[in-house]
Residue, then its C-alpha position, 0 to 999 in steps of 0.5 A: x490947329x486948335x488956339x486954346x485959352x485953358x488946358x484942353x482945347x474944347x473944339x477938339x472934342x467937338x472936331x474928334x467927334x464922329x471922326x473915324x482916324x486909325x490913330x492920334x499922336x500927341x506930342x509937346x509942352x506940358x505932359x502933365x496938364x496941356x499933353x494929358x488933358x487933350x489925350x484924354x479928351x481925345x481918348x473920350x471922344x473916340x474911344x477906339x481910336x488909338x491915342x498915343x503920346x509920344x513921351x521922347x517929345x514931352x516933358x513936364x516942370x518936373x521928371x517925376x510929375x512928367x513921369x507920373x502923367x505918363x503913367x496915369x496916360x498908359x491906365x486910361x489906354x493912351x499909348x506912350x511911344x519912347x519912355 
């Protein structure tokens, strides 16, 4: 478990790093800026790993933002699970 004061929670790059896992799940609030910031965080710090989001357990302020997120998620090669 990671405690953060801001979007991404930087420790995860650092713990991610050099790791060598088959796949990462996301799921929680808010898909459009806590969920994406660490999926890409993760996707950077492991590039081939699988990330994945699982959009039946997200959400944002907004469906349209919610929606938006998920796709900018799929373009940077984060699979979204459930849309």
């Amino acid at each position: 478990m990671f405690e953060k004061t801001a979007f991404p929670a930087p420790e995860l790059f650092g713990y991610l790093m050099g790791k060598h896992y088959d796949s990462v799940e996301f799921a929680g609030l808010v898909s459009s800026i806590c969920i994406i910031s660490n999926a890409v965080l993760a996707k950077a710090a492991l590039p081939e790993t699988e990330i994945i989001v699982d959009a039946a357990c997200t959400a944002a302020f907004d469906e349209h933002i919610n929606t938006a997120a998920l796709d900018v998620m799929e373009n940077l090669q984060i699979t979204v699970l459930n849309r």
